[in-house]
C-alpha positions as CSV (number, residue, x, y, z in Angstrom):
1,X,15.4,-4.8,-99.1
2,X,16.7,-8.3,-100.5
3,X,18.8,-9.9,-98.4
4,X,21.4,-11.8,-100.3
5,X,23.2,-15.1,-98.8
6,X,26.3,-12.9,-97.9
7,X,24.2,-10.2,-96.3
8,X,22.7,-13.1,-93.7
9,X,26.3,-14.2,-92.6
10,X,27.1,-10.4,-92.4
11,X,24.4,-9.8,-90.0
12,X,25.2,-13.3,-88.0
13,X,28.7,-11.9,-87.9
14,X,27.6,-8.4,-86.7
15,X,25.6,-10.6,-83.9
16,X,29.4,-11.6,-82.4
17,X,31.4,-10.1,-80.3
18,X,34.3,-10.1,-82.5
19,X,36.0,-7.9,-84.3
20,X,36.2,-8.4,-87.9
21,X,39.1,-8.1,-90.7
22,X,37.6,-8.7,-94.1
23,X,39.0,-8.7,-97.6
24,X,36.4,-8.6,-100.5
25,X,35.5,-6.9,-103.5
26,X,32.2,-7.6,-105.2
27,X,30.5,-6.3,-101.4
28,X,28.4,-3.3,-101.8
29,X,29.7,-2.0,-98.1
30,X,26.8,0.6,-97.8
31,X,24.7,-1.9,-98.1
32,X,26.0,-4.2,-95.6
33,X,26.9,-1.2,-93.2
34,X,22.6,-0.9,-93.8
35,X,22.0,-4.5,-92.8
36,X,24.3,-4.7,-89.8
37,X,23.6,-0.7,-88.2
38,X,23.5,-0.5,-84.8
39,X,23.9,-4.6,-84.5
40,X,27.7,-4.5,-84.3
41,X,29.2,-5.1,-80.8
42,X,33.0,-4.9,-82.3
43,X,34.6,-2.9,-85.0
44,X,35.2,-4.4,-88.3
45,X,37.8,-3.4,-90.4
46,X,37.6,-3.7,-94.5
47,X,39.3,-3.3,-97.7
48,X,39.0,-4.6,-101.7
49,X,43.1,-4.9,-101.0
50,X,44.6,-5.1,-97.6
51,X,48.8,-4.1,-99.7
52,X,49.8,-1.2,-97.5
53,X,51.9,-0.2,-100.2
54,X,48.6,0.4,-102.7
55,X,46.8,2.4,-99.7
56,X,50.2,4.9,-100.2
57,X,49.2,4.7,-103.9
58,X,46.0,5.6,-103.6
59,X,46.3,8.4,-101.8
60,X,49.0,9.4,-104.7
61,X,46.4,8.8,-107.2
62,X,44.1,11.0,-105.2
63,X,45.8,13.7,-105.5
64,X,47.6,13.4,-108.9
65,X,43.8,13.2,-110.2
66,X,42.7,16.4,-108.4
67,X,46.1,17.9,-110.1
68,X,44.8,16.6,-113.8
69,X,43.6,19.7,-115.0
70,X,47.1,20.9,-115.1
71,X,47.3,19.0,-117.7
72,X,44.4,19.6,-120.0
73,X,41.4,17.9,-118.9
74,X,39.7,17.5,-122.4
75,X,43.4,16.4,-123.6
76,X,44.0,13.5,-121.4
77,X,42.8,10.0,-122.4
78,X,43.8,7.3,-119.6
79,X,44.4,3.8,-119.9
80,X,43.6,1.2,-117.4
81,X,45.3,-2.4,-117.0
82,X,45.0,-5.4,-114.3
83,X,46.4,-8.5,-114.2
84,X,45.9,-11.4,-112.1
85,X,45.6,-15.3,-111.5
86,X,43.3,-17.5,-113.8
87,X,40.8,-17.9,-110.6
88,X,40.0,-14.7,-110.0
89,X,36.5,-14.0,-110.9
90,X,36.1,-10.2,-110.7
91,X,36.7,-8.1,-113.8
92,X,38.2,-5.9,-114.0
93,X,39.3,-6.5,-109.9
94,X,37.9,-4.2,-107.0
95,X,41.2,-2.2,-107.0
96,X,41.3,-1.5,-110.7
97,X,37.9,-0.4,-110.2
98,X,38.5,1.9,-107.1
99,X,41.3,3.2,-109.4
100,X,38.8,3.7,-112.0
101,X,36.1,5.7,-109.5
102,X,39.5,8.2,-108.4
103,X,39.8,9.7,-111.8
104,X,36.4,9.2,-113.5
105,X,37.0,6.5,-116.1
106,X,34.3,3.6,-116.8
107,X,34.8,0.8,-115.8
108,X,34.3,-0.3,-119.0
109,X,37.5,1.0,-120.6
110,X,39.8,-1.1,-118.0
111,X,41.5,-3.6,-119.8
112,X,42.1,-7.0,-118.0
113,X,44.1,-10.4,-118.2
114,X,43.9,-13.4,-116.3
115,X,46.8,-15.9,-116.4
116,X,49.3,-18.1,-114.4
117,X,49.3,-17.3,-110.6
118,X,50.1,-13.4,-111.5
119,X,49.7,-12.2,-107.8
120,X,47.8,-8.8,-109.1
121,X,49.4,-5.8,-111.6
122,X,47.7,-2.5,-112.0
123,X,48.6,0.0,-114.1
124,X,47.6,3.8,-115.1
125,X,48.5,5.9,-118.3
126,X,47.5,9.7,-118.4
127,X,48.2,11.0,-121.9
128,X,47.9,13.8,-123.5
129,X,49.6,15.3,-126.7
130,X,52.7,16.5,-125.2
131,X,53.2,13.9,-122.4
132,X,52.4,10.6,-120.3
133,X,52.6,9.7,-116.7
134,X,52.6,5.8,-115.5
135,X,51.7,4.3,-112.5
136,X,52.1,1.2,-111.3
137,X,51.5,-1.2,-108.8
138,X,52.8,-5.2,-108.6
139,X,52.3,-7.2,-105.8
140,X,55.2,-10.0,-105.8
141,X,53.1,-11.9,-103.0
142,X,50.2,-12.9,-101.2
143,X,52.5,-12.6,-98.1
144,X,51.9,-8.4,-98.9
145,X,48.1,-8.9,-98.1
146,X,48.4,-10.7,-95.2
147,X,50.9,-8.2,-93.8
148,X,48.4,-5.3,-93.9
149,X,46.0,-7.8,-92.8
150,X,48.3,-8.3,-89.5
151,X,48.8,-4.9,-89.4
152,X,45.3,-3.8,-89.2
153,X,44.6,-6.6,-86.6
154,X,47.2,-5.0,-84.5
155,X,45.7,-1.7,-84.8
156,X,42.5,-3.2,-83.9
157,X,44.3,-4.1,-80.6
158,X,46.0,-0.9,-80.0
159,X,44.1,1.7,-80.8
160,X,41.9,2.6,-77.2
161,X,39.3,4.4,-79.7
162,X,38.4,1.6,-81.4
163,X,36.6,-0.5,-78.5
164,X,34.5,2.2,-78.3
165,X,33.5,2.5,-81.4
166,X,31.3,-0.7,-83.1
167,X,31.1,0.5,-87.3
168,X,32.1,-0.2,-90.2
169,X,35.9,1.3,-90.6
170,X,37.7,1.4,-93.8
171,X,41.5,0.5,-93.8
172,X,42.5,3.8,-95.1
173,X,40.1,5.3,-92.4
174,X,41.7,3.2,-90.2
175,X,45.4,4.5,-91.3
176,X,44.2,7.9,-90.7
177,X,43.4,7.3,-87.0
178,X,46.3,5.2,-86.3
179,X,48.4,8.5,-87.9
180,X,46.6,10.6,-85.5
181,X,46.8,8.9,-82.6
182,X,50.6,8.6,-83.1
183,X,50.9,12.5,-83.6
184,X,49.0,12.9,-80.8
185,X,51.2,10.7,-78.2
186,X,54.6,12.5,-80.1
């Protein structure tokens, strides 16, 4: 197994005993949860987008795509657009790929734009001969990462489960057992 210069920080950061909050795309997480396995001493948390409001999107998308057959599944073509800043260097982004992954489409067929400081814009047109459906998703600010970033944090700090238990957690994992936790206490 090559180990790349992110995968050494990776296992130095799984050496701490700190919990971890990280942002990224371009991480193959499988193969850092290979690297680091059984070294962690804290959970980390992770995401390609820490917006709470595109988690609640992507669990829409999840299901609108396992309703697509409704609609004709040879019928429907889908287009696939992302915008952001000129200094972003993934394209098309993590999201639009995760987006991409949800409803089989290559990657390929994403259309992107870089431009201005454009925060990050997806979008998602089903067609098919009789109709369309658009999604969308604009993040205004930066600020809306770094609140799902705080949030996550505070889950980190609340949630007794999660001192126990040294892995690799995904944020919408992580949504799922603070959702849990809070039906369970109600």
């Amino acid at each position: 197994m090559v180990i790349t210069k992110e995968g050494r920080l990776m296992q130095l950061m799984a050496k701490s005993n700190f919990p971890w909050v990280i942002g990224t795309t371009g991480l193959d997480w499988q193969h850092v949860d290979q690297l680091i396995k059984g070294t962690l001493k804290a959970p980390w948390i992770y995401a390609a987008n820490f917006s709470l409001g595109m988690l609640m999107l992507k669990r829409s998308l999840r299901t609108l795509s396992g309703m697509a057959n409704l609609l004709g599944k040879d019928q429907i073509s889908y287009a696939l657009h992302e915008e952001h800043h000129l200094y972003k260097k993934d394209q098309p982004s993590g999201t639009a790929i995760e987006w991409a992954q949800i409803f089989g489409i290559k990657t390929e067929a994403c259309s992107s734009l870089r431009l201005g400081d454009i925060v990050g814009n997806h979008t998602l047109s089903l067609n098919t001969p009789g109709e369309s459906i658009t999604i969308s998703h604009q993040a205004n600010s930066r600020e809306t990462f770094a609140h799902g970033v705080w949030w996550a944090i505070k889950q980190l700090r609340q949630l007794p489960t999660l001192g126990r238990e040294c892995k690799l957690i995904h944020l919408e994992s992580l949504i799922d057992l603070s959702l849990s936790l809070e039906e369970r206490r109600l």
